[in-house]
N, C-alpha and C positions, 0 to 999 in steps of 0.2 A: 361353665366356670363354677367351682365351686363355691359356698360363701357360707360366712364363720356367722353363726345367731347367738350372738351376745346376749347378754343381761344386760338389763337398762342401769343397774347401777354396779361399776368395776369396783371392785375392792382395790383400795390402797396398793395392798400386795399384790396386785395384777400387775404384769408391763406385756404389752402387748411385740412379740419378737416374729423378726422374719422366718421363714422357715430354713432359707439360705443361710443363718444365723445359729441354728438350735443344735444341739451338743446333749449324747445321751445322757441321760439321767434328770432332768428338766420333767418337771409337771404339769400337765396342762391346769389350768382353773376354771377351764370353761372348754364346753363340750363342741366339737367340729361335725358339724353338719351340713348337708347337702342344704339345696333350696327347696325341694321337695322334701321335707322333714327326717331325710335319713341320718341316723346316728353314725360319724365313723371313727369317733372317738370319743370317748365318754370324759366326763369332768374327772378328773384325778388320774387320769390316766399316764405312766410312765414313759416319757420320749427314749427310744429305742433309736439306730441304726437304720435299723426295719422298718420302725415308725419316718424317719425325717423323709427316706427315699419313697413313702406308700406318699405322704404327704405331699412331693414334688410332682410325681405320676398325676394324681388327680387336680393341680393346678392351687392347690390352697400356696397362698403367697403368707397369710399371717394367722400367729394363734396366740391365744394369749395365756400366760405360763405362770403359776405362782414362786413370787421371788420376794425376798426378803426386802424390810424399806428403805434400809441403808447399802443394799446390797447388789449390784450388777451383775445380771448375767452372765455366766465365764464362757469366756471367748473361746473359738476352736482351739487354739492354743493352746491354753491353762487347760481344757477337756483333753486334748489328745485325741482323739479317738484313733481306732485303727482303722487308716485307709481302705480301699477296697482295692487290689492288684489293677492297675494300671488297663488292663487288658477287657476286664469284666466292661462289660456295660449294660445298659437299659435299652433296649433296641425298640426303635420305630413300630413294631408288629408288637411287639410286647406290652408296649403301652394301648396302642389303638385294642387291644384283646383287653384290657384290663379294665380299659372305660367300658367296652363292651360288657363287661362281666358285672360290672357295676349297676349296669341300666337294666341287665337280666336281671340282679336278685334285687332290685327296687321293683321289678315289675311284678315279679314273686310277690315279695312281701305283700304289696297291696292288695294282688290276689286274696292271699292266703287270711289275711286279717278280714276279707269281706268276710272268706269262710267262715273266722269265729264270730263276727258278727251277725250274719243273718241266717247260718245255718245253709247254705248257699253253696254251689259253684258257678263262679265267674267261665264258664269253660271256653269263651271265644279268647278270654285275654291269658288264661292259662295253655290255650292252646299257639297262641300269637308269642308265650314267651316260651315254649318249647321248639316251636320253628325258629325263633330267635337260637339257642343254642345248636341247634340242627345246624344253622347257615355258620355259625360261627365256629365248629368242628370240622366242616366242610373248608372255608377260607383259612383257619389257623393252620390246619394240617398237623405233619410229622409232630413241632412244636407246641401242640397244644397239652402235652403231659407236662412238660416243661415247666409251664406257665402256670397249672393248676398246683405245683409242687412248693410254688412259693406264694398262694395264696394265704391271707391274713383271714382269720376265722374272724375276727374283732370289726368287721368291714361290712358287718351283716347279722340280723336278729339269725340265732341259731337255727329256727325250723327252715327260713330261708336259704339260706348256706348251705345247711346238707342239701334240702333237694336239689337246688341248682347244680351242686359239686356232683351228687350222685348220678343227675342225669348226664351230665360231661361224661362223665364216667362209666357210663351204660352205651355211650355216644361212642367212643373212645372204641369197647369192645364190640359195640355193633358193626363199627369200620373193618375190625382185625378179624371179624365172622364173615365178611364182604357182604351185608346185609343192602337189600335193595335200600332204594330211596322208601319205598311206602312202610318197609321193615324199620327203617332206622326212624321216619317220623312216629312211629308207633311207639317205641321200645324209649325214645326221649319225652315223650310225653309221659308215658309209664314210667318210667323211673321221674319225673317230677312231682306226680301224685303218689307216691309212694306210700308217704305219710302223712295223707291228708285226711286220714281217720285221726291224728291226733288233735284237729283242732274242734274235732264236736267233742259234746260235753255227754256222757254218754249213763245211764243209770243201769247198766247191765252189769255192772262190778265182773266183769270179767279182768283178768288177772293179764301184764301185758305179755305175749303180743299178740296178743287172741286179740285183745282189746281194739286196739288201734288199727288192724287187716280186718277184721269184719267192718268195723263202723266203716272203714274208706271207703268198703268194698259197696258197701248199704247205701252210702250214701251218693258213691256215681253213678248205681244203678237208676239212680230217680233222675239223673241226668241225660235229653236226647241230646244224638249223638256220639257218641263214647263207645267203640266197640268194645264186645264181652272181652275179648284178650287181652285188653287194657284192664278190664275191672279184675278179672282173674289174676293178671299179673301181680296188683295191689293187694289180693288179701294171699297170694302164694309166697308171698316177696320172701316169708320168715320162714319156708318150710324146709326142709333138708331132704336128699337123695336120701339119705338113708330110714326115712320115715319118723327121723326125731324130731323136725319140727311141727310148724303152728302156723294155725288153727287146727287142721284136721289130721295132721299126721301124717298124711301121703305120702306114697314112694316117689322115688323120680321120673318114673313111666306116669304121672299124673301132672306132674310140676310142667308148668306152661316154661317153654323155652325166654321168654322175658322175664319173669320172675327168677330163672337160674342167674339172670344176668344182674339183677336190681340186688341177688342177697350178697354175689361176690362185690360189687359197686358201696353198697351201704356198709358192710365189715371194713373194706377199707377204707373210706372215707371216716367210719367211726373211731377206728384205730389210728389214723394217721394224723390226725389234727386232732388231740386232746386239750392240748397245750397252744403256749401261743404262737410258739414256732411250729413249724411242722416235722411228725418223725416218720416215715414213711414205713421205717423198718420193723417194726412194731406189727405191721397190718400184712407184712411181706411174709413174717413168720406165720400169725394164724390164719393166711390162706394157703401157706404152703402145708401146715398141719391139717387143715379142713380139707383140704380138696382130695383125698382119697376117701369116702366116706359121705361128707356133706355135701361139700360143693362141688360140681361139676369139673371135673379133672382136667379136661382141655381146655373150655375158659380160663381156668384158674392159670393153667400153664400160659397159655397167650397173653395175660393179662400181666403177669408176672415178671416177665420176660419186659414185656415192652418199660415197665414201670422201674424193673435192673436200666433198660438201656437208657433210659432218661438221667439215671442217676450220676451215670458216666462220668467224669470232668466236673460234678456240682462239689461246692464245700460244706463240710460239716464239724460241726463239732464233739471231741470227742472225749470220755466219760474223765481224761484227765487234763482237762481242761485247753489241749490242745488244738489249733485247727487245722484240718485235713482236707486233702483233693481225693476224691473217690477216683480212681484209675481205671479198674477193672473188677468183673466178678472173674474171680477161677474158676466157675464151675455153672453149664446154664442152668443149674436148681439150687444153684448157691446163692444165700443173699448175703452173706456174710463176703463183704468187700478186700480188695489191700489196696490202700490207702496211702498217699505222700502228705508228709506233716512238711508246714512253713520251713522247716530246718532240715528241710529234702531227705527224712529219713522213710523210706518204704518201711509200710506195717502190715501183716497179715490178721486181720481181725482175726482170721476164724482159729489161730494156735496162741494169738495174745489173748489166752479169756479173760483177761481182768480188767481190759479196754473196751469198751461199746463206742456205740455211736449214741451221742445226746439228741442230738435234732442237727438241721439242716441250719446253714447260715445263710441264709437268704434275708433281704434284698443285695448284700453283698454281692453274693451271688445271682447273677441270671443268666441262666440258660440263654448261647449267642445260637442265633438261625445259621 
């Protein structure tokens, strides 16, 4: 169960509101917290849609929201908000994966904070929390893209978040390579240290991502047990097929086959969750531009495909403030959608140029098994 760590003195302006209660645009005054000191929403934070539904999943029942003294908080009613289609719902697998995903990047975190504090790796508990994503890639299945597409960046200290998402996501590609079990526990672990050169403090002023791929690299090697194809895979993560990347500038007849997999996994995860929603589409285009050249062409193609077919049926919003069902791609190298708006008019993004997609509307939306 989750549980709310107040201040010992409420301010006035506090009224403590159910979650069953809360109506967008509402501010929290106090920060929502696990029991094991995770942040999952910070004090001043804006109640969202998004927000009230992450808040039900994870079991908080109350939070407490700055309101004016003379002033009651406005009922569902007076807010309006716009319902979510009768049909959508939150599915039994979607939640038990979301607590799961919860307890991974807590277990991260703490890892990864040993890191900055003793100079250290933790590698049996960072190894315990990439078997953890391993079993949970394995039991989510087909559904586990789904599920990452409506994940909330705000639900996790940044360095934790990416690695966790990126090893999903290295997980995700290693299934669609039909990578053994000892390939796939390899390539999940590698892609959770990825970037665990960023948390040493490092006096070689190298410029990044020299920076961060050497130190990772430097610093596993002082680690027993850790095979070299893992520590390779960490400092190749940034190099490119076509020999523009970093550190050493290697072609792709050098680049370890996990490292092709961790730089297409880290582009999109960096591109797709900027924001607080998520845009997927963003990360669609520059791996469709990189993948002749930089990144590995048939991952890119596998990876692409799967991440269109996920997109399917989901809703999004779009650049004119309308909401839309993604239907279909017309073309399988197409990411530009056509699309059903509320008022059941079919759109072809790709000849509307003046339309985009803004972000996904999620938790509205979730993806049904």
């Amino acid at each position: 169960m989750i549980a709310i760590i107040l201040e010992e003195l409420i301010p006035i302006a506090n009224k403590m509101i159910s979650v069953n209660d809360l109506t967008p645009g509402l501010i929290l005054s106090d920060a929502v917290i696990t029991p094991n000191g995770k942040t999952l929403l910070g004090k001043g934070s804006t109640i969202s849609q998004r927000t009230i539904s992450l808040l039900s999943m994870w079991d908080v029942n109350y939070v407490f929201i700055n309101i004016e003294d003379d002033q009651d908080p406005p009922t569902q009613e007076a807010a309006q908000p716009k319902a979510a289609p009768s049909s959508f719902f939150v599915s039994p697998e979607c939640i038990q994966f979301l607590q799961e995903y919860d307890s991974i990047t807590t277990s991260a975190e703490n890892s990864f904070d040993f890191v900055r504090s003793k100079n250290k790796v933790p590698i049996l508990s960072l190894k315990d929390t990439s078997f953890a994503i391993y079993s949970s890639i394995l039991t989510t299945g087909p559904a586990l893209m789904d599920y990452l597409l409506i994940n909330d960046f705000q639900l996790a200290t940044k360095i934790s978040h990416h690695t966790v998402m990126v090893s999903y996501i290295c997980g995700i590609i290693g299934r669609q390579l039909h990578f053994n079990e000892e390939e796939m526990k390899a390539l999940t672990l590698a892609g959770l240290l990825h970037d665990i050169g960023r948390m040493v403090v490092s006096s070689d002023n190298l410029p990044e991502p020299q920076s961060h791929t050497i130190n990772g690299a430097k610093l596993l090697r002082s680690v027993k047990g850790i095979p070299d194809e893992i520590i390779l895979s960490v400092l190749q993560h940034h190099e490119y097929l076509d020999g523009t990347g970093a550190p050493m500038g290697v072609d792709g007849s050098k680049i370890h086959k996990y490292a092709k997999i961790i730089a297409i996994a880290n582009i999109f995860h960096n591109n797709s969750y900027r924001e607080e929603y998520c845009n997927p589409f963003t990360a669609l285009n520059i791996l469709s531009n990189e993948m002749f050249g930089k990144l590995d062409p048939s991952i890119c193609q596998l990876f692409t495909q799967q991440v269109r077919d996920s997109l399917v049926n989901c809703n999004v919003m779009l650049s004119d403030n309308r909401e839309a069902t993604i239907i279909f791609f017309p073309a399988s190298n197409s990411n530009t959608p056509i699309v059903r708006t509320t008022d059941e008019k079919l759109i072809d993004l790709s000849t509307e140029k003046d339309i985009t997609i803004l972000r996904m509307c999620t938790p509205d939306y979730v993806p049904m098994i």
